[in-house]
C-alpha positions in Angstrom: 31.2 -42.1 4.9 28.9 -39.2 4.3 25.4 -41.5 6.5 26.1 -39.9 10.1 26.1 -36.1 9.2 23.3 -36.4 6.5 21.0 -38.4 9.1 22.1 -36.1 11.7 21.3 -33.3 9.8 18.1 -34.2 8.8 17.1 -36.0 12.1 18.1 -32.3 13.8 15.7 -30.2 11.6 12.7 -32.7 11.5 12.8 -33.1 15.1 13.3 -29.3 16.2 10.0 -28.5 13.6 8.1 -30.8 15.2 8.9 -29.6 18.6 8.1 -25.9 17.6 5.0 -26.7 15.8 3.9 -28.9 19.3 4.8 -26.0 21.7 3.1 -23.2 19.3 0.2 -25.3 19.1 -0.5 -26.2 22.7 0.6 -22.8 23.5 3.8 -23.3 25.5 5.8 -21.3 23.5 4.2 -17.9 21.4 4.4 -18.9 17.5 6.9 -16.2 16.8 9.1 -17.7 19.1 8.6 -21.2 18.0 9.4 -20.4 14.7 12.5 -18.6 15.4 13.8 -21.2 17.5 13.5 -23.6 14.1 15.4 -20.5 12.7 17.8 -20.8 15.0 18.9 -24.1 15.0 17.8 -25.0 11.2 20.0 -22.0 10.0 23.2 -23.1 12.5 23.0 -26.5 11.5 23.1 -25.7 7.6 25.4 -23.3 8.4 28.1 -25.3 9.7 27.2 -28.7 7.6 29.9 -27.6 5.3 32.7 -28.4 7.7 31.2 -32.4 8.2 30.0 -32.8 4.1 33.1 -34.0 2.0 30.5 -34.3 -1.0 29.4 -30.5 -1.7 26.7 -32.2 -4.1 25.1 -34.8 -1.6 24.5 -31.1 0.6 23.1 -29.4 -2.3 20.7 -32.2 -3.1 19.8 -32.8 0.7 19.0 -28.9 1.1 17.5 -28.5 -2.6 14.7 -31.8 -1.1 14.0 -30.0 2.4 13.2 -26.6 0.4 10.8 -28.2 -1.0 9.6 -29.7 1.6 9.2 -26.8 3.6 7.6 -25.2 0.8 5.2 -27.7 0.6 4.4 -27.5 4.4 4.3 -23.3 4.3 1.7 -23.4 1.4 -0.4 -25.7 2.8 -0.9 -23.6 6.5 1.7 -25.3 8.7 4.7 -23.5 10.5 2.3 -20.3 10.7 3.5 -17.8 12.9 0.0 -17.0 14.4 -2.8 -18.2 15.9 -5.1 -17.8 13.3 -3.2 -19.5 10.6 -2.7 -16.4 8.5 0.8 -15.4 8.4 2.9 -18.3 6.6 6.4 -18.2 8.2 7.6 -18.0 4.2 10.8 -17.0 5.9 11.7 -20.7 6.7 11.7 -22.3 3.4 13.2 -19.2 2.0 16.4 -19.6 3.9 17.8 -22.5 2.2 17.9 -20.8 -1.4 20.5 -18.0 0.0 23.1 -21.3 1.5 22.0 -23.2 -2.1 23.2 -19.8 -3.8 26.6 -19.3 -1.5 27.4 -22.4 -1.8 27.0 -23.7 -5.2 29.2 -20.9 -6.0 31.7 -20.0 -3.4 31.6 -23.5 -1.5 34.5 -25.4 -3.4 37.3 -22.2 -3.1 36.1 -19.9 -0.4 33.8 -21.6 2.4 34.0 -18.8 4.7 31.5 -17.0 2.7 29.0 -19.5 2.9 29.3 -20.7 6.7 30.0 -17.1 8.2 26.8 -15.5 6.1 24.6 -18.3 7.5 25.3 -17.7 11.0 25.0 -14.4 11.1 21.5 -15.1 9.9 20.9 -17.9 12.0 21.8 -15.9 15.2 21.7 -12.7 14.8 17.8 -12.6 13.3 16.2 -14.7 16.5 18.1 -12.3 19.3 16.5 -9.2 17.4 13.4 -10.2 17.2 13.6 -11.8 20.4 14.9 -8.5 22.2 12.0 -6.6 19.9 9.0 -8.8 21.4 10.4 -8.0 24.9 11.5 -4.6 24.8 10.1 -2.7 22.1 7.3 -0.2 22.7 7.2 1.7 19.4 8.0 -0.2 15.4 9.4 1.5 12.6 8.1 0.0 8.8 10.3 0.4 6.1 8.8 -2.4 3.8 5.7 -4.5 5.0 7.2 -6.4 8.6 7.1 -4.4 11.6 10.6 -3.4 13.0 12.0 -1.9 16.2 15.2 0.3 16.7 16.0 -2.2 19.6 15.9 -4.9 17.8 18.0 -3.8 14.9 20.6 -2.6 17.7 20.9 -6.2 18.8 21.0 -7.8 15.1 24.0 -5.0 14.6 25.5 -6.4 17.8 24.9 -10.2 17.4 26.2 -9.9 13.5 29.2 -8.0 14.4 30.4 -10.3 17.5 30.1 -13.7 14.9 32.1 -12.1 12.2 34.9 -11.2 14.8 35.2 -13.6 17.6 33.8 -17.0 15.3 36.8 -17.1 12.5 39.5 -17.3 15.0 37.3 -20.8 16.4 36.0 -22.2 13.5 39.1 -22.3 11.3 40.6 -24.5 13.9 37.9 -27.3 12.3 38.2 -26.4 8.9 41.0 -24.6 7.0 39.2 -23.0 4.3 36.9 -21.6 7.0 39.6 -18.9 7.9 38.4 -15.3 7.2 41.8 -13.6 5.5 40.9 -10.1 6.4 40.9 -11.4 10.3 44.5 -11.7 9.7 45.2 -7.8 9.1 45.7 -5.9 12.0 42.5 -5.1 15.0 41.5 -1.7 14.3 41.1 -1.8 10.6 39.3 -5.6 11.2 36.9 -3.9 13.6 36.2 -1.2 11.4 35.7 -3.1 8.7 33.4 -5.6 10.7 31.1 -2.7 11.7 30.4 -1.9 8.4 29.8 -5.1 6.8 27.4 -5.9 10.0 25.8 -2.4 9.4 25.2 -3.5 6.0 23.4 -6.8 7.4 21.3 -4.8 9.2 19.8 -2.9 6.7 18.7 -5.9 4.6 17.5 -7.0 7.3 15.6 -3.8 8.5 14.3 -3.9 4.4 13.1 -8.0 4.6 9.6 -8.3 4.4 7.5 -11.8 4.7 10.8 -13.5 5.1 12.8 -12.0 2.2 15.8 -11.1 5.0 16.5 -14.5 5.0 17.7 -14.2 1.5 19.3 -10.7 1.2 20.8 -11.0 4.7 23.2 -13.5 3.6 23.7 -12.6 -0.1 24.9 -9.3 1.9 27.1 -9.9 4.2 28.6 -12.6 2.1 29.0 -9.4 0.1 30.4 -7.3 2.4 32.8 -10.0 3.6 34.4 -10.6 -0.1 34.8 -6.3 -0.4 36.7 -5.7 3.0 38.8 -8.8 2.0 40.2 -6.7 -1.1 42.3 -3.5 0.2 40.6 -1.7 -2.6 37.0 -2.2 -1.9 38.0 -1.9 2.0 38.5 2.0 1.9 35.6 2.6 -0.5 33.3 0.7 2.0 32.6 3.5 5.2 32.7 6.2 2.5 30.1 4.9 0.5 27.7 4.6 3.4 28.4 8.0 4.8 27.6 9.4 1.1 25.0 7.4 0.3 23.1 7.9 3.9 23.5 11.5 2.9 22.0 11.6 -0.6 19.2 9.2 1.3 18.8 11.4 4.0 17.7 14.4 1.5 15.9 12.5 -0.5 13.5 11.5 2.4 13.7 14.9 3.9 12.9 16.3 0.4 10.0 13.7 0.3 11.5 12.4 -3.3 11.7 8.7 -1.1 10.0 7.5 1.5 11.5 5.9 4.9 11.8 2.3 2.8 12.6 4.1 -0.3 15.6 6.0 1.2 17.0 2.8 2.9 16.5 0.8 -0.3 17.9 3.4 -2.0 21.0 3.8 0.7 21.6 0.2 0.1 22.0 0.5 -4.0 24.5 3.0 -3.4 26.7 1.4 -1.0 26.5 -1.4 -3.8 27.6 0.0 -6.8 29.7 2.4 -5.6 32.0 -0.2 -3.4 31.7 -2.5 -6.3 32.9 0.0 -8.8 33.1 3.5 -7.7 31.4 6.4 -9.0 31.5 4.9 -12.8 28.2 2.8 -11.7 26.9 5.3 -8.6 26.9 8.5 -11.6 24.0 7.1 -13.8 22.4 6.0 -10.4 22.1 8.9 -8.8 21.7 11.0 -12.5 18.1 8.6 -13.0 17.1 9.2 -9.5 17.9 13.1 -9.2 16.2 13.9 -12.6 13.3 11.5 -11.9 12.5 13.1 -8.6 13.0 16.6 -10.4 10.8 15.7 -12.7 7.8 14.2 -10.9 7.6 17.5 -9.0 7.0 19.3 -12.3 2.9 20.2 -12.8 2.1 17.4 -10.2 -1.2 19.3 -10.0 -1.8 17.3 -12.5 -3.7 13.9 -12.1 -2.5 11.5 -14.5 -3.7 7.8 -14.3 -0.2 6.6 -12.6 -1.0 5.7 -9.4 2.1 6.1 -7.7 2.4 10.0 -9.7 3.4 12.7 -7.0 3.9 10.5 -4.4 7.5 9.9 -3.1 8.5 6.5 -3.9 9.1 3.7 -2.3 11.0 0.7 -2.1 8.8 -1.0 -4.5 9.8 1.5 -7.1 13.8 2.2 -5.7 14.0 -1.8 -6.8 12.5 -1.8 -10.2 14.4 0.4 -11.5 18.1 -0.1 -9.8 17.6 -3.5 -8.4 19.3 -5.0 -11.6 22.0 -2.8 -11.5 22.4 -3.7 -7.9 22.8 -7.3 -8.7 24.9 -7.0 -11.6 27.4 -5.2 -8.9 26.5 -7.6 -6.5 28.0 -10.2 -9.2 31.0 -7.8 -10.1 32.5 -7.9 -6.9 32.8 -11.5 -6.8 33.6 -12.2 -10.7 35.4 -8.8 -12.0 34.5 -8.2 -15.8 33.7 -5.2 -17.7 30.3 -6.7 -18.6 29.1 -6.5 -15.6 29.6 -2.6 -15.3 28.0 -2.1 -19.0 25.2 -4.1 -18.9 24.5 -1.8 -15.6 24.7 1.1 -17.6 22.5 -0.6 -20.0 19.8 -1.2 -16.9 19.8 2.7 -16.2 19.9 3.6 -19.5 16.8 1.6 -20.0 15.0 3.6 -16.9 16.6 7.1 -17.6 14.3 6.5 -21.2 11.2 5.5 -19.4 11.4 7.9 -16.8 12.3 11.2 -18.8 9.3 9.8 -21.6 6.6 9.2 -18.6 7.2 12.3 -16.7 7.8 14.6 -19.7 5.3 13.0 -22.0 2.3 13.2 -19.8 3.0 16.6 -19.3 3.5 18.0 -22.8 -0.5 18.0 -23.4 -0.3 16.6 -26.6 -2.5 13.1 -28.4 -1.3 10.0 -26.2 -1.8 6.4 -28.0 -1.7 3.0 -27.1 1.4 1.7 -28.5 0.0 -1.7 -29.5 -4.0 -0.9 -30.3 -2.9 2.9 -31.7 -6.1 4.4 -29.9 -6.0 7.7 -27.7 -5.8 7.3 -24.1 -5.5 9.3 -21.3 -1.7 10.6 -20.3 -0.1 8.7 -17.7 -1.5 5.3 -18.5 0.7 2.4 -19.1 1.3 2.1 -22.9 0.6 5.2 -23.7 3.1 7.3 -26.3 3.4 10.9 -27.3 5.8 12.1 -30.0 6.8 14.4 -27.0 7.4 11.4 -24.4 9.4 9.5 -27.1 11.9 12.3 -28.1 12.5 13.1 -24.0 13.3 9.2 -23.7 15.5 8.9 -26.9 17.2 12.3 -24.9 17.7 10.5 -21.9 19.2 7.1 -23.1 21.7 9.5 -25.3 22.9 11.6 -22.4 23.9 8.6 -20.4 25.4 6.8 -23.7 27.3 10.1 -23.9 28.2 10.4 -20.2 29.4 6.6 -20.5 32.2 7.6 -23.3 34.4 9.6 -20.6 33.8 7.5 -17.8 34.3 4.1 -18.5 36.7 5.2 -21.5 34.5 3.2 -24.2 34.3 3.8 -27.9 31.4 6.0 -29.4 30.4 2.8 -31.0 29.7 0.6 -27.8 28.1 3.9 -26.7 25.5 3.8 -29.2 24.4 0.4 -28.6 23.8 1.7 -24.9 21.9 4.4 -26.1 19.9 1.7 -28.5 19.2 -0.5 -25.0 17.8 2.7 -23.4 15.5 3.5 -26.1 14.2 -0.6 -26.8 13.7 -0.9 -22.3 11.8 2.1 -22.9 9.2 1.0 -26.2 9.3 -2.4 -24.8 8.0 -1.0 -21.2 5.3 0.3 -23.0 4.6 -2.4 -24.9 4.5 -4.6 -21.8 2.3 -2.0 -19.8 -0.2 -2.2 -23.2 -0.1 -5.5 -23.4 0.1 -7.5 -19.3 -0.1 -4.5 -17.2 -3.4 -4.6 -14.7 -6.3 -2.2 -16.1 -9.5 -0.8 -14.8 -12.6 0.2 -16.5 -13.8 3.6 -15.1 -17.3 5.1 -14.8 -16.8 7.6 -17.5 -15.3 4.9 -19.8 -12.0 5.3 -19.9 -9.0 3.2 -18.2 -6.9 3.6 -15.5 -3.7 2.1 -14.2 -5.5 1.7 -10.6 -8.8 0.5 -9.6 -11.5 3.2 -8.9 -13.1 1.4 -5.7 -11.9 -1.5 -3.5 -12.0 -4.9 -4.8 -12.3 -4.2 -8.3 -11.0 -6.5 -10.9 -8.8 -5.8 -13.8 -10.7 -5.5 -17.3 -7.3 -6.2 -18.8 -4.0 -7.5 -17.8 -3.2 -9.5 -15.2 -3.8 -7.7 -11.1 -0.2 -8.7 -9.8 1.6 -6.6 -12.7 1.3 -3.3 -11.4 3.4 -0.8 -13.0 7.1 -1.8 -11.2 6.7 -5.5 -12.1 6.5 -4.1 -15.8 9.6 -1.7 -15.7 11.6 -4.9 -13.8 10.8 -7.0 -16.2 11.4 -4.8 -19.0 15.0 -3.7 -17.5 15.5 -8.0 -17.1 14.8 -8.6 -20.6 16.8 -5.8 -21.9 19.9 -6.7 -19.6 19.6 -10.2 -20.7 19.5 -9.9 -24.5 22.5 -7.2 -23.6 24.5 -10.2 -21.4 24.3 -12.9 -24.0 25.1 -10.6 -27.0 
């Protein structure tokens, strides 16, 4: 029963790779073109496959086998998106893990967040960049990928016009693929449309090296399952004027930079739609007295290479990515745990932060936490009875904070204050023990390489000082989950 759409599936996709990778090559088509036509039409056929698969497994398995696949053909230099080979189209097998995601967990009740998400990638990505190769005299960067006003414009556009005018078509060929908020009256529906597309377009503005083609569904998938509750609905344009605010000044202020600030904007809109200011307070508490103070003696010129610098996206997801995703997971699957083990998250960077910041400052003998010998303040694994205390400080003030706000015993509140103070010895830990360090002239060590193309004496080069707080924050919010 199920032979004609999965060979028409798979016969669509192989053949439309082929011809892409024959008119990039022989130069009929530019590469970035070719490879967003594959988008195009790979994306819309996964999309809709839904509607024609009866057997939600058989799909999984066919799309789990072509990731691969494409995986296998990106490593290994094809479906490069120019001429020299260099820049692996990653985008393309990325795709599939957002639909494999959606649908393994929203496909058997509510398939219009699965097939709507899809196709706003799948047609809304190719007209922007399309537009942007054409049009487009001057790029903004918030991440890596080069981006242009115009082309965000039309991805605001194309995303907006498939979430209003596709339900009323596409439910005519399968019921469940009805969008209920469509049924509520116009004005609030294109209100509410606007804002889940403008949501869109700031993942996709943020995707670097084909990361949108993740976040942009997860997203608006997102966006779609808020509006739908009344609740959500009317915290949604609120949350994006106040948190485009608080961004705002933070780049103005230089505390963020331009992909910091949007990173940043997109947290917010998260945890506050997703539970109101119980989740935004810590947020913004961590990130006010973070920036505060990193401004404090930043004469100073402590081995942290990112110190007195605003930060950037890099560092905006390290730290509040996890709480992010734990809202991101709230909104579809209420439950209290969600919102504490957020808390936990923060608490865990409110510690490091306040210890870092204050503890390199205080002047005082900094050790290694695992080999106890001095080193310099600011390097990774360092401790000062100063830093410590500030941390322990930190993780109590939000444990405190928590009692009023989410109406939780002094008891749970301790163990949140516990989480902050383990994320914060276990950072160090972690920074002692993986994070990347280099050997300087004078014999000491330094988070950061002193010259181009130096090698780490220690560590490992890829775990810079954010891959060490995200996995710090992981490992405490896991052991916190499963408790």
């Amino acid at each position: 029963m199920q032979a004609w759409p999965v060979l028409g599936l798979v016969l669509l996709i192989a053949l439309v790779l082929l011809l892409s990778e024959y008119a990039g090559r022989r130069g009929l088509l530019p590469l970035v073109l070719a490879r967003k036509l594959v988008h195009l039409v790979a994306v819309s056929a996964i999309a809709v496959a839904p509607i024609f698969f009866s057997q939600p497994f058989l799909l999984d398995a066919i799309v789990a086998g072509a990731t691969g696949l494409l995986f296998w053909a990106v490593a290994r230099g094809q479906l490069a998106i120019d001429e020299a080979r260099q820049r692996r189209s990653w985008g393309i097998a990325l795709f599939p893990i957002s639909f494999l995601l959606l649908h393994v967990l929203f496909g058997s009740l509510w398939p219009w967040l699965v097939v709507y998400p899809m196709l706003v990638l799948a047609l809304a990505d190719p007209a922007a960049a399309l537009v942007g190769e054409l049009t487009a005299r001057r790029f903004y960067h918030f991440t890596g990928d080069r981006k242009s006003w115009q082309g965000s414009l039309t991805f605001f556009v194309v995303a907006a016009a498939v979430l209003l005018l596709l339900p009323g078509w596409l439910k005519t060929l399968h019921p469940g693929l009805a969008w209920p908020f469509i049924s509520l009256q116009h004005a609030p529906t294109v209100w509410a449309v606007l804002a889940v597309a403008a949501v869109a377009t700031l993942a996709e503005a943020l995707g670097s090296g084909g990361t949108d083609n993740v976040t942009v569904p997860l997203l608006t998938a997102w966006g779609m399952a808020a509006v739908v509750d009344s609740a959500l609905q009317t915290q949604l344009w609120p949350a994006l004027g106040l948190a485009t605010g608080v961004a705002l000044l933070a780049w103005w202020r230089r505390w963020l930079n331009a992909g910091g600030a949007a990173t940043a904007l997109l947290l917010g809109v998260l945890v506050w739609v997703a539970q109101g200011w119980q989740v935004a307070l810590p947020l913004l508490l961590f990130f006010v007295s973070g920036s505060l103070l990193s401004r404090v003696g930043s004469s100073l010129a402590p081995a942290d290479a990112k110190q007195g610098r605003a930060r950037d996206w890099q560092q905006v997801l390290a730290n509040g990515g996890l709480a992010g995703l734990l809202m991101w997971l709230h909104t579809f699957f209420p439950s209290p745990a969600w919102v504490l083990a957020a808390w936990a998250s923060v608490a865990v960077c409110l510690a490091d932060t306040w210890s870092s910041e204050i503890g390199q400052r205080a002047g005082s003998r900094v050790i290694d936490i695992v080999r106890w010998r001095p080193v310099s303040a600011g390097l990774s694994g360092g401790i000062s009875w100063q830093g410590t205390l500030a941390g322990v400080a930190g993780a109590a003030l939000l444990a405190a904070l928590a009692v009023p706000v989410l109406t939780i015993a002094w008891q749970q509140a301790v163990w949140l204050a516990l989480a902050g103070v383990a994320g914060m010895l276990l950072d160090s830990v972690l920074g002692s023990l993986l994070q990347a360090k280099y050997r300087l002239p004078d014999g000491g060590w330094s988070d950061r390489p002193a010259c181009a193309g130096q090698q780490p004496d220690r560590g490992w080069r890829w775990m810079t000082n954010d891959a060490v707080n995200l996995l710090s924050n992981l490992i405490v919010v896991l052991i916190w989950l499963l408790w």
